[in-house]
N, CA, C and O atoms as a GROMACS GRO file, in nm:
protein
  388
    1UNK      N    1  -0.467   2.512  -0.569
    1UNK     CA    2  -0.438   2.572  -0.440
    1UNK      C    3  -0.315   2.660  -0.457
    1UNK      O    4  -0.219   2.601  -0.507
    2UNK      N    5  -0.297   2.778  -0.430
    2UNK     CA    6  -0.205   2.898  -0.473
    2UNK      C    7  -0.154   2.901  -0.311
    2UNK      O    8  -0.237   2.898  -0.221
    3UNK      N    9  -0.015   2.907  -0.285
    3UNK     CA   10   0.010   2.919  -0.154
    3UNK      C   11   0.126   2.988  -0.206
    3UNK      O   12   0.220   2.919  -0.246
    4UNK      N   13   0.137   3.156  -0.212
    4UNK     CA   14   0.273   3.183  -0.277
    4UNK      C   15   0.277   3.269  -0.148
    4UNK      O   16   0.336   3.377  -0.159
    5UNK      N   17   0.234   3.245  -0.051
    5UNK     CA   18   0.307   3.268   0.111
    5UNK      C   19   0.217   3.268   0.211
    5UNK      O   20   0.119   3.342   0.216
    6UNK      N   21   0.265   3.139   0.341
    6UNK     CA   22   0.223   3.061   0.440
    6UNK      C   23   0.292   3.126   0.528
    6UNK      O   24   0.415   3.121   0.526
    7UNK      N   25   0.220   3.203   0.624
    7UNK     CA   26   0.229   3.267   0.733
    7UNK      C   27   0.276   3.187   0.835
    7UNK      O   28   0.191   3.134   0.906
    8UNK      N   29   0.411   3.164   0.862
    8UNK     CA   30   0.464   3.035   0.940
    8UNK      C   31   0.428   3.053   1.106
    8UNK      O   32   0.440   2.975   1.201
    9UNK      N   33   0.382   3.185   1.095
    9UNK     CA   34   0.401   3.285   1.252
    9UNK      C   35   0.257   3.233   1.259
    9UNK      O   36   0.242   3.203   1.377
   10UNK      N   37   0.143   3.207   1.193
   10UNK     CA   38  -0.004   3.193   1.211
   10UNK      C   39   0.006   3.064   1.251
   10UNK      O   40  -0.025   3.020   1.362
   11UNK      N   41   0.060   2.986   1.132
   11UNK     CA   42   0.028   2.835   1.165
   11UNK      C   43   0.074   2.806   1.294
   11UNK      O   44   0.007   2.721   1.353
   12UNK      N   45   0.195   2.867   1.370
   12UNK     CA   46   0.317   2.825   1.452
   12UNK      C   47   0.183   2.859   1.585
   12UNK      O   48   0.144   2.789   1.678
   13UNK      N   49   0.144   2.989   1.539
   13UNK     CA   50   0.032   3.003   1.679
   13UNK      C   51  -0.115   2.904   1.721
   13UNK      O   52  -0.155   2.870   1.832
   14UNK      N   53  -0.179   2.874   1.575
   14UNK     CA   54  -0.229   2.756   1.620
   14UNK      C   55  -0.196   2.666   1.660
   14UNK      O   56  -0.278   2.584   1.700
   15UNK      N   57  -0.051   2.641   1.666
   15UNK     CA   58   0.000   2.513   1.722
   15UNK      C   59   0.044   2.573   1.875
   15UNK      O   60   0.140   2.517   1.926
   16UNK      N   61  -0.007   2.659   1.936
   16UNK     CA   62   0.066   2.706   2.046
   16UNK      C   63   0.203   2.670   2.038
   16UNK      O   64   0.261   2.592   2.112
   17UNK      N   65   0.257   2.743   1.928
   17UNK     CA   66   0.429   2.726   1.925
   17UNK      C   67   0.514   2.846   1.918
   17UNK      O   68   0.529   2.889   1.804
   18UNK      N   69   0.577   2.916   2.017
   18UNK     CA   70   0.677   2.999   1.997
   18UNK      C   71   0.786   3.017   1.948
   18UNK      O   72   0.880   3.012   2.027
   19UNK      N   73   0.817   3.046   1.798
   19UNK     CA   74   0.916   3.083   1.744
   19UNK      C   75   1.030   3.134   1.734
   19UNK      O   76   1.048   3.202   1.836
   20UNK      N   77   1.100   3.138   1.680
   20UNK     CA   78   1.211   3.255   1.680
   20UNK      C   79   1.275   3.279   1.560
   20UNK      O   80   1.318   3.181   1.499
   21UNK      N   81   1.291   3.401   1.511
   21UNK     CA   82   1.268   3.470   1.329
   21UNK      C   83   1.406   3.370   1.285
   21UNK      O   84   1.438   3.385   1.167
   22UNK      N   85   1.477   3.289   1.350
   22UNK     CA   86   1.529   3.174   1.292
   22UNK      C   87   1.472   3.111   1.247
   22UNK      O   88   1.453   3.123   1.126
   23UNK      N   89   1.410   2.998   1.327
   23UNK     CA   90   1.295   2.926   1.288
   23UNK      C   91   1.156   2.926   1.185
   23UNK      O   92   1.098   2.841   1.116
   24UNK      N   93   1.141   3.037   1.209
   24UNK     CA   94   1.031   3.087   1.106
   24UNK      C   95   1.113   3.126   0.958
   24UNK      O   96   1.037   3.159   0.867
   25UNK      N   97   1.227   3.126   0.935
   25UNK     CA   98   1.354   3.182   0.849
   25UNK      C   99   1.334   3.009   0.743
   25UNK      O  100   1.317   2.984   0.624
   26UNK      N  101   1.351   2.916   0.891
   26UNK     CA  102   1.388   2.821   0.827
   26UNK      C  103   1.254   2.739   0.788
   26UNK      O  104   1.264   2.665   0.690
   27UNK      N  105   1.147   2.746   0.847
   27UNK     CA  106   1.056   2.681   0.823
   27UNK      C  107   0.910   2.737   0.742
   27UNK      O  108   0.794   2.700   0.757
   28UNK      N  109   0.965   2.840   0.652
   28UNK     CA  110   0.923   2.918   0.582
   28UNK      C  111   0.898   2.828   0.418
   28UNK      O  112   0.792   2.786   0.372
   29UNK      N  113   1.024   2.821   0.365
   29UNK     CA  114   1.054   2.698   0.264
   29UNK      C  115   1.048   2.582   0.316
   29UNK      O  116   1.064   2.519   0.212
   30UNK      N  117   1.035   2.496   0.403
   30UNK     CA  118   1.010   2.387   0.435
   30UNK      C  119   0.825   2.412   0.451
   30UNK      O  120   0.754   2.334   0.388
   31UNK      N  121   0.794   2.461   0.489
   31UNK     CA  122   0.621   2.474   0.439
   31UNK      C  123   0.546   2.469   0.294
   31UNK      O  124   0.464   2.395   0.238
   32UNK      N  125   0.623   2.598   0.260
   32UNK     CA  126   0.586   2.592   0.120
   32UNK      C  127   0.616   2.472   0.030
   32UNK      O  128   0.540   2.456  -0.066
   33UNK      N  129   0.709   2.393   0.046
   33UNK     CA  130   0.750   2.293  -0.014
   33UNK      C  131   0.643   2.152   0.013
   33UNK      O  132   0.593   2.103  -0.088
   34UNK      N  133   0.618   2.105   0.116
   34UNK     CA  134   0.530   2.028   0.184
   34UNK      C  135   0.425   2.046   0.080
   34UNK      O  136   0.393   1.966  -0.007
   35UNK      N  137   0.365   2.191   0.110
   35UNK     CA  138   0.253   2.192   0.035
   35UNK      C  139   0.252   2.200  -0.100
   35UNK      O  140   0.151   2.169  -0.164
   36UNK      N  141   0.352   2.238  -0.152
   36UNK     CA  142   0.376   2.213  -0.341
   36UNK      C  143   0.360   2.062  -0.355
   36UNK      O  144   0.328   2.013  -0.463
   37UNK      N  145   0.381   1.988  -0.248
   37UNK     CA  146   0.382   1.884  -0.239
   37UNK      C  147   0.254   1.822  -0.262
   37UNK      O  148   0.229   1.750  -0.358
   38UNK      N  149   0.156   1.860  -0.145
   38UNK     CA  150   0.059   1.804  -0.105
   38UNK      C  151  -0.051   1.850  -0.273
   38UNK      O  152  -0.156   1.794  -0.303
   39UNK      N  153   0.006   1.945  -0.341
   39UNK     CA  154  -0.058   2.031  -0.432
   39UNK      C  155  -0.026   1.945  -0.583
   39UNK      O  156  -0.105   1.956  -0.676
   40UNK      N  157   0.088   1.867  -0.593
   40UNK     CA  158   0.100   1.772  -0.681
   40UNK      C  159   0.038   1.660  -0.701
   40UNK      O  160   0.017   1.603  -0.808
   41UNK      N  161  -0.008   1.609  -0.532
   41UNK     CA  162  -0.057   1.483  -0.495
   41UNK      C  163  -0.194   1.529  -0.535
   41UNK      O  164  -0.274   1.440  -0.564
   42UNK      N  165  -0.228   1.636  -0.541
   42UNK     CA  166  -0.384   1.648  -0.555
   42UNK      C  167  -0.432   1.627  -0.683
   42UNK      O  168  -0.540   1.574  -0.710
   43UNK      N  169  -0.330   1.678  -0.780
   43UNK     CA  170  -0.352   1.676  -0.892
   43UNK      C  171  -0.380   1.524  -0.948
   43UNK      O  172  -0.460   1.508  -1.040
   44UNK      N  173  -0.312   1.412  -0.888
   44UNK     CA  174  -0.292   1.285  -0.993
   44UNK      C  175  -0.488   1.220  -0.972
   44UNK      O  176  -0.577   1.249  -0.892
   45UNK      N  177  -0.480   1.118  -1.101
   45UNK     CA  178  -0.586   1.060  -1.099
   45UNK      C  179  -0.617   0.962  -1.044
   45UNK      O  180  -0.591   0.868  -1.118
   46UNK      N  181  -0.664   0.925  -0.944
   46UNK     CA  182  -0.691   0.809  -0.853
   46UNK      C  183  -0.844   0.752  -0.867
   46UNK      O  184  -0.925   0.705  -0.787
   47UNK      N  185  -0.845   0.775  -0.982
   47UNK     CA  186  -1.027   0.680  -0.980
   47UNK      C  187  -1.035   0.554  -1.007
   47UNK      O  188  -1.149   0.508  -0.995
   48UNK      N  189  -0.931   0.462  -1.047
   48UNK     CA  190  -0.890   0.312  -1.055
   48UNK      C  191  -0.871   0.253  -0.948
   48UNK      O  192  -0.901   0.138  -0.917
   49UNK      N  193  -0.794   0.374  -0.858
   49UNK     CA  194  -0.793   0.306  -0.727
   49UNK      C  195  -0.875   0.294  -0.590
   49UNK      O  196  -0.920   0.387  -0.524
   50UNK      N  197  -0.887   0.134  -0.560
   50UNK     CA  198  -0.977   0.137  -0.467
   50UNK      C  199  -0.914   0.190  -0.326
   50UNK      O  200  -0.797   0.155  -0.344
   51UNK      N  201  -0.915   0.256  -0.189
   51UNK     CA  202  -0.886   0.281  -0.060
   51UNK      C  203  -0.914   0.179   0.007
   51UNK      O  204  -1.031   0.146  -0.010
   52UNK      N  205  -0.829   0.079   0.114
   52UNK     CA  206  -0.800   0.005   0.169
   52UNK      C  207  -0.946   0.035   0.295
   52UNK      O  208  -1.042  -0.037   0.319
   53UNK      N  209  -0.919   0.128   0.335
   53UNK     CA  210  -0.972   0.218   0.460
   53UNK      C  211  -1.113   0.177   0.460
   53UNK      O  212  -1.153   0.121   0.562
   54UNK      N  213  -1.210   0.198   0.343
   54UNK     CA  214  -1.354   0.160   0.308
   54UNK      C  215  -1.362  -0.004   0.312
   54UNK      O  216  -1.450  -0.046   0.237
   55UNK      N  217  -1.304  -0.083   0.368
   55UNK     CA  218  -1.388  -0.248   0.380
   55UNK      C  219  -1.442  -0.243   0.440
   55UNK      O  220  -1.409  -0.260   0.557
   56UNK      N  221  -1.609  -0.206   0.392
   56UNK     CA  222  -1.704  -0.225   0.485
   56UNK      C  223  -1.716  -0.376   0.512
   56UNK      O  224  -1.778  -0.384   0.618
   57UNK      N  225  -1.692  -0.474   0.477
   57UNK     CA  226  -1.755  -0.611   0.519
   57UNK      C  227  -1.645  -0.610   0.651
   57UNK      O  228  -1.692  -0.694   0.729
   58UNK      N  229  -1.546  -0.564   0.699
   58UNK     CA  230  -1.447  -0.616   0.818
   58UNK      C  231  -1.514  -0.524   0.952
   58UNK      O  232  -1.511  -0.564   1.069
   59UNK      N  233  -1.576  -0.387   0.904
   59UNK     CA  234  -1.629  -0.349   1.068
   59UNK      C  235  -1.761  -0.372   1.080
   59UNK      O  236  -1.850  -0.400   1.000
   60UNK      N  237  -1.755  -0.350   1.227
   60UNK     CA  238  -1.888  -0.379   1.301
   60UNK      C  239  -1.899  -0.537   1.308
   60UNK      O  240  -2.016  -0.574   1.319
   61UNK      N  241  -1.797  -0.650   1.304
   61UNK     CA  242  -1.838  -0.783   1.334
   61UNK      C  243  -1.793  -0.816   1.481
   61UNK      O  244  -1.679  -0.777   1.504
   62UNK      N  245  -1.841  -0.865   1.564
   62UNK     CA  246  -1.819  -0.888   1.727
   62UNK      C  247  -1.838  -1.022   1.703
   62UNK      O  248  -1.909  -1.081   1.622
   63UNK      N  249  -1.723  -1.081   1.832
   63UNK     CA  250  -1.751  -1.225   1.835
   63UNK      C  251  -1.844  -1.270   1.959
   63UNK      O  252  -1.878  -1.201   2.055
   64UNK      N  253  -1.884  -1.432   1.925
   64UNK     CA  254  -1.994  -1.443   2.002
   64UNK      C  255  -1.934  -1.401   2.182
   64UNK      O  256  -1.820  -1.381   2.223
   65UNK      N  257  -2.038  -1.400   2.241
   65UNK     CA  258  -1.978  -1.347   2.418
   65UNK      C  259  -1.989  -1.421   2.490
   65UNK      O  260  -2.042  -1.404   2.600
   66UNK      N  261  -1.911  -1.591   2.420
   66UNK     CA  262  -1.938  -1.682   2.556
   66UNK      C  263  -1.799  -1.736   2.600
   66UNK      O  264  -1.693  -1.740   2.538
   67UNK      N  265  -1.833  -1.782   2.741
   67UNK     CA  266  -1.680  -1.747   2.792
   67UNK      C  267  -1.638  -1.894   2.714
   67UNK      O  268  -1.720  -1.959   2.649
   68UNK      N  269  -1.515  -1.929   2.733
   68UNK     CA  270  -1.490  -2.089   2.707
   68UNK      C  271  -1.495  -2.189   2.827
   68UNK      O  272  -1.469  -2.168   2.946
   69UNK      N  273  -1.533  -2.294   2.768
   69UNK     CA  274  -1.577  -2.416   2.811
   69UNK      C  275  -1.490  -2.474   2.948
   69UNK      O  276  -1.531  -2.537   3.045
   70UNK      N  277  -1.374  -2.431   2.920
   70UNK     CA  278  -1.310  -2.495   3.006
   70UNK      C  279  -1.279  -2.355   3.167
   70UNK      O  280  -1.267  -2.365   3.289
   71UNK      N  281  -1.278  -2.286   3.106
   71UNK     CA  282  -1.266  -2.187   3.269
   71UNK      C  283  -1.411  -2.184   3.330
   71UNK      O  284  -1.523  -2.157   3.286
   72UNK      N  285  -1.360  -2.223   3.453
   72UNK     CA  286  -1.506  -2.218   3.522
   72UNK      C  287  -1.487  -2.110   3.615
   72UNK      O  288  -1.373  -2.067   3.631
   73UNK      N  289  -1.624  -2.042   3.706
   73UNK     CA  290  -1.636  -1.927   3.722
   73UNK      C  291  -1.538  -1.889   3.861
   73UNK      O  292  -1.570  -1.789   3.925
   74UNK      N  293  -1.452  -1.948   3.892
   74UNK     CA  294  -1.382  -1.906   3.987
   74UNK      C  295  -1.215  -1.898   3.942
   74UNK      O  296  -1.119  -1.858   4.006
   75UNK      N  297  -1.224  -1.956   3.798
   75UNK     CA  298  -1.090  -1.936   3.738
   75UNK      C  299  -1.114  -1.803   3.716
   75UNK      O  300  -1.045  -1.724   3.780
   76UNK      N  301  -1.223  -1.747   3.615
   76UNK     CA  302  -1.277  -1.642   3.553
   76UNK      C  303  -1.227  -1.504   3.658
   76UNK      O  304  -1.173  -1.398   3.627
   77UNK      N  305  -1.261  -1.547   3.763
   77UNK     CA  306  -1.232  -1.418   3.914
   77UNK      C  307  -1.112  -1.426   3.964
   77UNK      O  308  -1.069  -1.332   4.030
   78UNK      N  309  -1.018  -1.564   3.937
   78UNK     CA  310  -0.922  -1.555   4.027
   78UNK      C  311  -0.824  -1.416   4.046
   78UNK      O  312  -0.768  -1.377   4.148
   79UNK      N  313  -0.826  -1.350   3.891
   79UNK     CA  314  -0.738  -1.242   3.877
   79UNK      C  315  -0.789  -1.107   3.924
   79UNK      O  316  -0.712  -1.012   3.909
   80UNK      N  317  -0.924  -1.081   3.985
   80UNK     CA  318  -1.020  -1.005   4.009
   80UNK      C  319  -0.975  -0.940   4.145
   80UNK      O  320  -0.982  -1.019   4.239
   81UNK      N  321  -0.928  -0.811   4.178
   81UNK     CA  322  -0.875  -0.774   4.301
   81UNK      C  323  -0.979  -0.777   4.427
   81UNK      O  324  -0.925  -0.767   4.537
   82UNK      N  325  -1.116  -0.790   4.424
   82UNK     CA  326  -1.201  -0.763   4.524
   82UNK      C  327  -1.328  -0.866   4.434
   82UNK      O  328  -1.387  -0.851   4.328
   83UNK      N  329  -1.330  -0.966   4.533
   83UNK     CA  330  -1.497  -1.035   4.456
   83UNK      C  331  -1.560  -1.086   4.600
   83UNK      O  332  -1.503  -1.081   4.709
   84UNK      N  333  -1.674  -1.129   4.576
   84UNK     CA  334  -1.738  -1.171   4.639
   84UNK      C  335  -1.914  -1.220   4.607
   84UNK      O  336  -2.005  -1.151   4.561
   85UNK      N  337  -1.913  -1.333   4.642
   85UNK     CA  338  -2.018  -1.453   4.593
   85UNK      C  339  -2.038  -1.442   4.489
   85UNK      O  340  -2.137  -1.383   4.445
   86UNK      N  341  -1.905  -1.524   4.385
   86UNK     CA  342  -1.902  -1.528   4.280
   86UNK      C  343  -1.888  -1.381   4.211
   86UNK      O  344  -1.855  -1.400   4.094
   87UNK      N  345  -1.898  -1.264   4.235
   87UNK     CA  346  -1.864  -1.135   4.172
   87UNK      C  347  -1.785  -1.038   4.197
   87UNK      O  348  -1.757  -0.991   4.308
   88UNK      N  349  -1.753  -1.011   4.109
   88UNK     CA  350  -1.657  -0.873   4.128
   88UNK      C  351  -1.673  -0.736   4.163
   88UNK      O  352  -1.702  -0.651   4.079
   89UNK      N  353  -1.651  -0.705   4.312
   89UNK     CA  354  -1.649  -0.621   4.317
   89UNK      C  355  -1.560  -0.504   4.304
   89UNK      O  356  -1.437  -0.512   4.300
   90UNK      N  357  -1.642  -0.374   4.295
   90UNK     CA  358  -1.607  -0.263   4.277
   90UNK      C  359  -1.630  -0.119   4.332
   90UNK      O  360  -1.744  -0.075   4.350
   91UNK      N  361  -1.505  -0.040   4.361
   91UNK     CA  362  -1.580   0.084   4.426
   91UNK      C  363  -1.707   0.139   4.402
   91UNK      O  364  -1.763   0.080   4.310
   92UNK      N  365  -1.784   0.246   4.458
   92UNK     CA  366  -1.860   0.288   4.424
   92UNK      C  367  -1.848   0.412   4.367
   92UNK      O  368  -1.811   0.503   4.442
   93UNK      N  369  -1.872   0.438   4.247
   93UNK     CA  370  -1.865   0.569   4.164
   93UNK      C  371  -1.943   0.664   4.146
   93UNK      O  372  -1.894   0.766   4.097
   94UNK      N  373  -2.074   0.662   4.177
   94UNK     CA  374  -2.158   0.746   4.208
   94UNK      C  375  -2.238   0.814   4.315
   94UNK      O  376  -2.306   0.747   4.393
   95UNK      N  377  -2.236   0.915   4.321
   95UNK     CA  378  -2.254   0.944   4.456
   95UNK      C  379  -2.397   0.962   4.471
   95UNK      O  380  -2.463   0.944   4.368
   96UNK      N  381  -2.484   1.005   4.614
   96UNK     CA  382  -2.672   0.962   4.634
   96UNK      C  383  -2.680   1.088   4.593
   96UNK      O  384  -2.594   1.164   4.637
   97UNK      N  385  -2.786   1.142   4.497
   97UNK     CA  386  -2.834   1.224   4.446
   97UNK      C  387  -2.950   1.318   4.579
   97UNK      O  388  -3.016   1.416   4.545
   0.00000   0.00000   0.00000
């Protein structure tokens, strides 16, 4: 990756960010540097190493959906701002078509 000059005024506008030829003065070498950076990191060999990120066996497991034994269904509502016969109610969000 060849970056021998990063348009600080481009990037600054995708970021909806307004500058000032200070700023762009100063964050000119602080770009380029980042990315000499990011341009070293690319280089090293990482095929020994496994990524944390890929454990597929930990997603997609849900626990079972039963309530516990001991709250019974009016403990379950007590915290419920609006219920009635046994349920919780709720505004209505949709309007009649």
């Amino acid at each position: 990756m060849s970056h021998s000059h990063i348009d600080v005024r481009y990037v600054a506008n995708l970021a909806r960010l307004e500058l000032t030829d200070a700023e762009v003065a100063t964050f000119q070498p602080q770009l380029e540097s980042i990315l000499g950076h990011v341009e070293a990191l690319s280089k090293l060999d990482l095929g020994g190493i496994h990524s944390a990120a890929d454990s597929q066996g930990v997603f997609g497991k849900l626990r079972a959906d039963i309530p516990h034994e001991s709250l019974t269904q009016q403990a379950m509502l007590q915290n419920a701002p609006d219920q009635a016969q046994g349920q919780v109610r709720v505004p209505k969000v949709v309007t009649d078509a």
